[in-house]
N, C-alpha and C positions, 0 to 999 in steps of 0.2 A: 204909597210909601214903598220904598226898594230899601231889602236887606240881604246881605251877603253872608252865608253860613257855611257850613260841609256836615256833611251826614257821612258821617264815618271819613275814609277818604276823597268823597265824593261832593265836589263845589254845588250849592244849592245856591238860585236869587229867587227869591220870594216877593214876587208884584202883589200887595195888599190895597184895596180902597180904605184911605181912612175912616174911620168909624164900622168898618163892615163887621159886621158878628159875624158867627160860625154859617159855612151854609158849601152850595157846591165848590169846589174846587176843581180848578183844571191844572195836571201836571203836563207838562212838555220835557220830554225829556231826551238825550240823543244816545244815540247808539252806540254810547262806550259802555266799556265793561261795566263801571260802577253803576248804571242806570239800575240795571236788575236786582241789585242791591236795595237801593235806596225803595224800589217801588213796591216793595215785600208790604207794606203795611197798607198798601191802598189795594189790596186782592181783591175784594168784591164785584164792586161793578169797575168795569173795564171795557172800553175802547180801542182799538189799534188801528188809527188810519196811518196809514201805510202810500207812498208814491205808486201807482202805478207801477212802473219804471224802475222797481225798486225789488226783487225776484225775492232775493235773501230773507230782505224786510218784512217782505210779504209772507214767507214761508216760515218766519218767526212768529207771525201775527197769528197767523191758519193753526200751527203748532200751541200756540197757549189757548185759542181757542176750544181745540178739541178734547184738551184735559177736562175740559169743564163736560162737552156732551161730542161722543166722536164722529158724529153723523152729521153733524153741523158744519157747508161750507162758507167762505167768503159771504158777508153780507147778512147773515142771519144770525140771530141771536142766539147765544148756547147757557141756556142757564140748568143750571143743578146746586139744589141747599143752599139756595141764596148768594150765590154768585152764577153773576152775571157777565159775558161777554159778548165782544164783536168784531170782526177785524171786516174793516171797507180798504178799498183803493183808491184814491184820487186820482181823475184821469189827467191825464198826461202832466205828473208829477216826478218829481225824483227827490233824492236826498233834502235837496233844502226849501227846493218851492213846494214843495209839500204844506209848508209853514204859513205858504200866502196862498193855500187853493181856497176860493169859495165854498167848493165841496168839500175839505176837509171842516172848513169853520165850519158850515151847515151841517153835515154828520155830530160833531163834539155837541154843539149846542141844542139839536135835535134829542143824541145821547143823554147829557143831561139835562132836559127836560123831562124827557122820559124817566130817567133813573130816581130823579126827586120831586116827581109828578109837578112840576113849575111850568108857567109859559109866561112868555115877556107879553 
């Protein structure tokens, strides 16, 4: 099921399986201003992959990373009082193949497996 909302002024489309109950969630979000908005309420556990090939992106990622624990680089997990992050890189990625890397699917699904102790 596809629905079309805004959270605040920021356009959301929400991909549901029918009948699905509550359970993990994956956000995709893009790197407009509103994004940072909208993803205030998903704080805890957090992922940031990131292109490669993507400097800025990447040094956005490293940066909310380190709020959490500041010794913590690229790749490792930084957790403190129950939240948890991580920012990866996808190799040879940029802005939008980012979306179709292997690596990045394999990181998110890895992450939340991890995050809500599940495995396919």
């Amino acid at each position: 099921m596809i629905s079309h909302r805004k959270v605040g002024q920021t356009p959301v489309t929400e991909y549901v399986s029918r009948g699905a109950g509550d359970g993990p969630t994956v956000i995709v979000t893009h790197g407009f201003a509103g994004s940072q908005q909208m993803m205030q309420g998903y704080a805890l556990p957090r992922v940031y992959v990131s292109g490669a090939w993507e400097a800025r992106l990447r040094a956005f990622a490293q940066d909310a990373v380190v709020m959490v624990s500041p010794s913590v680089t690229e790749g490792e997990t930084a957790i403190s009082d129950g939240v948890q992050r991580l920012a990866v890189a996808a190799p040879f990625s940029e802005h939008v193949s980012v979306l179709q890397s292997r690596f990045a699917r394999a990181q998110t699904l890895a992450w939340l497996d991890k995050t809500y102790d599940q495995t396919l």
